[in-house]
Every structure is written in C-alpha cells, then in structure tokens.
C-alpha positions in Angstrom: 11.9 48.1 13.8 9.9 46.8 11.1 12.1 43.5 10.3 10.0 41.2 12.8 6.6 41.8 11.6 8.2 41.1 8.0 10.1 37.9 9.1 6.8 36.6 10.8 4.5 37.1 7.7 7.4 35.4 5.6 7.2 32.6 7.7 3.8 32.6 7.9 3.6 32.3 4.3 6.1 29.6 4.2 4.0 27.5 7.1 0.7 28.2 4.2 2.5 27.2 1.1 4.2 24.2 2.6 7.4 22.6 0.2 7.1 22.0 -3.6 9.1 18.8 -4.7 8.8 16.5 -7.4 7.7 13.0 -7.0 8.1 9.9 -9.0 5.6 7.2 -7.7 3.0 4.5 -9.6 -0.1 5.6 -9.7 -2.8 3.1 -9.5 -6.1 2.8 -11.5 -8.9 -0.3 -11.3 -12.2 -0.7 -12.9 -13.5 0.4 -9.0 -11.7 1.5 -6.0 -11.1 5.0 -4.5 -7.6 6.5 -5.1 -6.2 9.0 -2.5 -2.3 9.8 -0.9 -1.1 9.0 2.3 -1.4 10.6 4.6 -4.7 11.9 2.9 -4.9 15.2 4.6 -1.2 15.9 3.3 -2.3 15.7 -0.8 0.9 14.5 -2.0 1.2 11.6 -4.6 -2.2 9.3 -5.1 -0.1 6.2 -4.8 -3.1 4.1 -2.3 -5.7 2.6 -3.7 -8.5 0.9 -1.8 -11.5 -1.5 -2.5 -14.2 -1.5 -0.5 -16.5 -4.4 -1.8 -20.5 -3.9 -2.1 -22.6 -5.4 1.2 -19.1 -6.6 2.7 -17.6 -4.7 5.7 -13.9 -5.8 4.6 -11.4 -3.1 2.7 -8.7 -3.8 0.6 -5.5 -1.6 0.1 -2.8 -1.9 -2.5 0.0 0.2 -2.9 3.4 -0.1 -5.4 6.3 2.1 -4.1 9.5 2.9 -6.3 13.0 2.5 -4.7 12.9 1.5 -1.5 16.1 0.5 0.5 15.2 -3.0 -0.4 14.8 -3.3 -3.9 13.3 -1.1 -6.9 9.6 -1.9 -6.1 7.9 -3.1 -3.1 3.9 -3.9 -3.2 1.7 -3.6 0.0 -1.4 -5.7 0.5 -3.6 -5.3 3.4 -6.5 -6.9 4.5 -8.5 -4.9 7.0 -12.1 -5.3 9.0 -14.6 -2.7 10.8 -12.7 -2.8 14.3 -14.0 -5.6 16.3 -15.0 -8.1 13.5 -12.4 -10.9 12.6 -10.6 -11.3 9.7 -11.7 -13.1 6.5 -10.7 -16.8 6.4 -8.2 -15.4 3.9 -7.9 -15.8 0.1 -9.3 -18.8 -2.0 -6.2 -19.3 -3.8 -2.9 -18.5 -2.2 -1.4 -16.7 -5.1 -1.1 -13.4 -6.7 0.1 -12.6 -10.0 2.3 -9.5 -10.8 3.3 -8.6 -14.1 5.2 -6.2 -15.3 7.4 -4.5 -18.7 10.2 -6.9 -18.5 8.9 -10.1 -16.3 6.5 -11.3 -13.8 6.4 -13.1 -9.8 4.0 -15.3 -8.7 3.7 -14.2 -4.7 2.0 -16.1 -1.6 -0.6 -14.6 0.5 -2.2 -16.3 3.4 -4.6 -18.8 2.7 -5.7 -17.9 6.6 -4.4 -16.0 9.4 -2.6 -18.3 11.9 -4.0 -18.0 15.9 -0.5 -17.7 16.6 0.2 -13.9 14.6 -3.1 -12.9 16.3 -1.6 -13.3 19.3 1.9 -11.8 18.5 -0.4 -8.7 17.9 2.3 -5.6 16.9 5.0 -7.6 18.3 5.1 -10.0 14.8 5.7 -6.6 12.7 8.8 -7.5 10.5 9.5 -10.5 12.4 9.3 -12.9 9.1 11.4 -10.7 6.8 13.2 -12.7 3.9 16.7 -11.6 3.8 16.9 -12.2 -0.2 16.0 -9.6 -2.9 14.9 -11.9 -5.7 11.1 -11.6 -6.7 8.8 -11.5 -4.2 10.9 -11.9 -1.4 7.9 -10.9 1.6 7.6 -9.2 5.2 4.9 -10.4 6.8 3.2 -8.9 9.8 -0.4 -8.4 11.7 -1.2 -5.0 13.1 -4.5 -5.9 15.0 -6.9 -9.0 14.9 -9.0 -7.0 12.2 -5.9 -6.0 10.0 -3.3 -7.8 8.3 -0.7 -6.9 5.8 2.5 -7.9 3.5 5.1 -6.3 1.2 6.6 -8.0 -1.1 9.8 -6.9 -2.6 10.9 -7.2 -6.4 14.9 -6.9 -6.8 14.3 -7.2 -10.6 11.8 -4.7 -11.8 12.0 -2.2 -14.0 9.7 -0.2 -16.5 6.8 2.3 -16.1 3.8 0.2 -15.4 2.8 -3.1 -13.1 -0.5 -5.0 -12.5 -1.6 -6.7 -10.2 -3.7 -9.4 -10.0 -4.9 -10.6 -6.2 -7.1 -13.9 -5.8 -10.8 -13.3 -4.5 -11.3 -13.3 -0.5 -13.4 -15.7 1.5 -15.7 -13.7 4.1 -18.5 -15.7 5.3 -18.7 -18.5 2.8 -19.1 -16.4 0.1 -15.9 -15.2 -2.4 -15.1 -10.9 -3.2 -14.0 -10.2 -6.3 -11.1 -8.1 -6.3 -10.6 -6.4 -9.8 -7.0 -6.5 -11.4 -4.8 -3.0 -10.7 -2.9 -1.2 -12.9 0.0 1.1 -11.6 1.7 3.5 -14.0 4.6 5.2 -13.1 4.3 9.0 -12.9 6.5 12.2 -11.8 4.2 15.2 -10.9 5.4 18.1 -8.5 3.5 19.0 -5.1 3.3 21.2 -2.7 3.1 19.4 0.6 2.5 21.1 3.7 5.0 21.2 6.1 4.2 19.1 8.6 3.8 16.3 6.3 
C-alpha cells in the first residue's frame, strides 16, 4: 500500500537531481567575454563564449566542440545584431587564424553578407557544406538578416588546447576588436537536469 507514495518521491528525486555524466569539452577563456553553457538554464559544460563589444549593439559567439561526426574539432562563429538592425558589413580581413598543439588553418569568413543568403533566410542552413574533412573545410548558413554563422571543421586536430584568432568587424565605418580565444580542453562531471 505504501509502494506508490515511495515510487513517486523516488522519482521525484530523480526529476530534482537530474543525470550526472562526465564531459570532455574545450573550455574557452579571453582577456573579455562572458562564458556560460548551452542551453544556459541547463549548467552543463561552459563551452560558449561571447563578446559583446563596448557602445556596439553587435555580439560575437565562438564555440570549439570535440568529436563531432565530421571531424575531431569543429569551431562555430556567429555574428549576431539586436533583432531588427542589419548585419555588419562583415570582417576587415577575410581570415582567421587557428592554431593549435600540432598545426594550424588559415579559414575564410565573409568579407560581407551576400543579398542573396539574406534572402534564402533558414532555407540556406547547410546548403554550402564542403564534403572534405581537411582543415577548415566550412558550413555556411544565415539564420535571420541580423544573424549569421559558420563551422568550420578540422580533420587533423589533436591536443588539449586551440586559439583562435578572428579579424576585427566593420559596423558603421568604424573596426571592433575581437580579442584572441584560448580553448583548453577539459573533462569535468555534471549533473544535468533531465530535460536537458
């Protein structure tokens, strides 16, 4: 008779304390920029970080993630604007720099935003994946007219740590310094909850 109420506080306790697994991710770090996991409510690995300029309405987000179906590391860049302003003219130069332990890619980024992926709108997500797996191989897609993002995909890296160096934006005339980030890899255990 008493098997119920003791099944439904053992679940209820389960629901509180969520899973507990270990993660191995790279942890970012920058001279500025505000660190936090994704989905932030869920407190799992700190693995985004964002910049978020002084007197400029634009944010930056950069994330390294270990082992993904296609390759050891892919790096995601996004540019993103207060809904309803446009997009920065882009970058001033149209390269970024990625070093790491045991080499080092030299990866494009858009020197603007073409009319034409503005349009596409969610339709161009994924549409300009490169098939290859050598160093920075790159998906490109647009989410909105005020957000636009890559991942590039490194078939040859290994080691613990990776830094990345992103050219300054162009947002109205004027260049934003973004500062170089460091990623270090990490394994930590959580507790997540379960619906995360």
């Amino acid at each position: 008779m008493h098997i119920l109420p003791r099944l439904g506080a053992l679940v209820l306790c389960a629901i509180v304390a969520g899973c507990a697994d270990t993660f191995t991710y790279m942890a970012p770090s920058a001279p500025s920029g505000e660190v936090k996991p994704f989905p932030p409510q869920c407190g799992g690995p700190a693995d985004f970080i964002t910049f978020r300029p002084a007197t400029t309405p634009v944010s930056v987000i950069v994330r390294a993630s270990l082992q993904w179906p296609a390759a050891p590391l892919s790096l995601y860049v996004e540019i993103r604007m207060p809904e309803g302003r446009a997009l920065p003219a882009g970058f001033v130069s149209d390269k970024a720099q990625i070093l790491w332990a045991t080499g080092q890619a030299s990866v494009a980024l858009p020197s603007s935003v073409p009319d034409s992926a503005l349009e596409e709108g969610l339709a161009s997500w994924g549409r300009q994946a490169q098939p290859s797996l050598s160093s920075g191989s790159r998906q490109r897609f647009l989410l909105t007219s005020s957000r636009y993002a890559q991942y590039f995909h490194f078939a040859d890296f290994s080691g613990d740590w990776l830094e990345v160096k992103l050219p300054p934006i162009l947002l109205d005339g004027s260049s934003v310094v973004i500062p170089p980030i460091r990623f270090q890899r990490k394994t930590e255990k959580f507790t997540l909850p379960l619906n995360c």
